[in-house]
C-alpha positions as CSV (number, residue, x, y, z in Angstrom):
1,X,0.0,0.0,0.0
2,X,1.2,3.4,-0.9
3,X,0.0,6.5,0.2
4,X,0.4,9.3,-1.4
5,X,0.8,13.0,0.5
6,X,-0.4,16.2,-1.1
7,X,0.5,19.2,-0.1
8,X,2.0,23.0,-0.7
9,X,5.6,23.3,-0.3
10,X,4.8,25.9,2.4
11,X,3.7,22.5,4.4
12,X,6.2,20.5,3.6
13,X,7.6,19.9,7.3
14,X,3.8,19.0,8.3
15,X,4.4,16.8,5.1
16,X,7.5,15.2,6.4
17,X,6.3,14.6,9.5
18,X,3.2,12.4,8.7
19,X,5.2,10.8,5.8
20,X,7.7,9.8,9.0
21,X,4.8,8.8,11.1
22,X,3.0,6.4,8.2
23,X,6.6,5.3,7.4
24,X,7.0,4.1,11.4
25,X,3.5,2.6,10.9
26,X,4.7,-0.2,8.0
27,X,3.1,2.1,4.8
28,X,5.0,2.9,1.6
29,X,4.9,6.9,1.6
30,X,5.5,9.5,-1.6
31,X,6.3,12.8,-1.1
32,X,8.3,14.7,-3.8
33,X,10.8,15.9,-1.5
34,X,12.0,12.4,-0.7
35,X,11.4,10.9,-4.3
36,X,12.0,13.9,-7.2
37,X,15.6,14.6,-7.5
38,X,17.7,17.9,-9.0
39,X,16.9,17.8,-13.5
40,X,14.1,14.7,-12.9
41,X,11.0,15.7,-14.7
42,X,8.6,16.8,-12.1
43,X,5.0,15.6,-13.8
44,X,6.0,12.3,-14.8
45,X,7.6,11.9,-11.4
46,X,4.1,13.1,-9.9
47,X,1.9,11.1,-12.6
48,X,3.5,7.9,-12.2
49,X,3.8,8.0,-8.1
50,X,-0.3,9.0,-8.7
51,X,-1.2,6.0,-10.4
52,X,1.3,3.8,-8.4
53,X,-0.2,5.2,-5.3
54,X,-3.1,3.4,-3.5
55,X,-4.6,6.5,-1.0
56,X,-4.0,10.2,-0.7
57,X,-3.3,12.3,2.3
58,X,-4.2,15.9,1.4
59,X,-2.7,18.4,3.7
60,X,-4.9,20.9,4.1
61,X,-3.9,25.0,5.3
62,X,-5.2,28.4,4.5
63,X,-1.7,28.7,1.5
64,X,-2.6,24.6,0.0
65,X,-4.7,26.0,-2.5
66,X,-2.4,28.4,-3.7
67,X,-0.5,25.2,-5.3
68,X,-1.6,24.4,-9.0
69,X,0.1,20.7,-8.2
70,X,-2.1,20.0,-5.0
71,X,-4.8,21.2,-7.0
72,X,-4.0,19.1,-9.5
73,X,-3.6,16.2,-7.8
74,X,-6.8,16.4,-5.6
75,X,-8.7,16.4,-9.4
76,X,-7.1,13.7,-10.0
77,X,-7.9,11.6,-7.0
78,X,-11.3,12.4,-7.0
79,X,-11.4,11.2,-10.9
80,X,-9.5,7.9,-10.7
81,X,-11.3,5.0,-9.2
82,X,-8.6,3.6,-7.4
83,X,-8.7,6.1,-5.3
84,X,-12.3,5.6,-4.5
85,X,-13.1,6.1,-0.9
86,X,-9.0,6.4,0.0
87,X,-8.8,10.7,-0.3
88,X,-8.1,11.5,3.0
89,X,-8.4,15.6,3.9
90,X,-6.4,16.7,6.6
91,X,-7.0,20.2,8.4
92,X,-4.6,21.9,9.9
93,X,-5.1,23.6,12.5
94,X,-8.7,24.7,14.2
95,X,-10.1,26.5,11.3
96,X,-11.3,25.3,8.0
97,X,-9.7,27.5,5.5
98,X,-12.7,29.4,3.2
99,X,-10.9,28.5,0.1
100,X,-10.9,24.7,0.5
101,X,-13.3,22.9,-2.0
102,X,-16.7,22.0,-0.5
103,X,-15.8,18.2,-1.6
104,X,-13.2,18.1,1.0
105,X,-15.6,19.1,3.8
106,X,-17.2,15.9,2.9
107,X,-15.1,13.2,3.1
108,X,-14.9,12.8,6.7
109,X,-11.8,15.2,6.9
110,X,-9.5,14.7,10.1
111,X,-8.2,18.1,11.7
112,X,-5.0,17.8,13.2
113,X,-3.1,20.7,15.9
114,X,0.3,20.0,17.4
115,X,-1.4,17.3,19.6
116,X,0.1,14.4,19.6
117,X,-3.1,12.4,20.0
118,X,-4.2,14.4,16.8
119,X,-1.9,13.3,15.1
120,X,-2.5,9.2,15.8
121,X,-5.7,9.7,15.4
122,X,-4.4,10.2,11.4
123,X,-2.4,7.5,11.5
124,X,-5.4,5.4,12.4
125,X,-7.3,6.6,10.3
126,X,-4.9,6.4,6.9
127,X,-4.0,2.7,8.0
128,X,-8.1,1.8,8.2
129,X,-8.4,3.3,4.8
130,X,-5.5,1.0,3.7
131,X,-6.9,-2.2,5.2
C-alpha cells in the first residue's frame, strides 16, 4: 500500500512529518521531496507516483490552495477509481480554511493541531483506509 501526500511546499515539514509517522506505521509513503531529484522531470515523477499510489493524504492550510500541483492532484484523486473512498483531507489547525473545496468538507476530513493524540488519530485513520 502506498500513500500518497499532497501538499504545498509551504507545508512541507507537516508533510515530512506524517510521511515519517506512516513510514513508522509499516506504509509505503511519496512525497516529492523524498522521491524527485535535481533535473528529474517533475509531472511524470508526480503522474507515475499518482497512479502507483493506493490513498492520498491531502494536507490541508489556509496557503494549499495556492498550489496548482495540490490542486492538480486532488482532481485527479477524485477522478481515478482507485482512489475511490481512500482521499483523506487533513486540516490543519482549528479553522477550515474558506478556500478549501466543498468536496473536501465531505469526506470525513481529520483536523490535526500539534497534539500528539491528533496526530495518531491520522495514523489510524490512513491505516483503516488502507486495510
Amino acid at each position: 500500500m502506498q500513500v500518497f501526500i499532497s501538499h504545498s511546499s509551504k507545508d512541507k515539514q507537516t508533510a515530512q512529518r506524517l510521511a515519517h509517522l506512516l513510514s513508522e506505521a509499516g506504509l509505503r509513503v511519496w512525497i516529492p521531496e523524498d522521491e524527485i531529484l535535481p533535473g528529474d522531470n517533475w509531472a511524470k515523477k508526480i503522474g507515475q507516483a499518482l497512479e502507483e499510489s493506493d490513498l492520498m493524504v491531502v494536507i490541508v492550510t489556509p496557503h494549499a490552495f495556492e498550489s496548482e500541483w495540490l490542486k492538480e492532484e486532488i482532481q485527479y484523486a477524485l477522478t481515478a477509481g482507485h482512489y475511490q473512498g481512500r482521499l483523506l483531507p487533513v486540516f490543519l489547525g482549528t479553522e477550515l480554511p474558506d478556500n478549501a473545496p466543498w468536496i473536501l468538507r465531505r469526506l470525513n476530513p481529520v483536523r490535526i493541531t500539534d497534539r500528539e493524540e491528533d496526530w495518531q488519530h491520522v495514523i489510524q485513520k490512513v491505516c483503516a483506509l488502507a486495510a
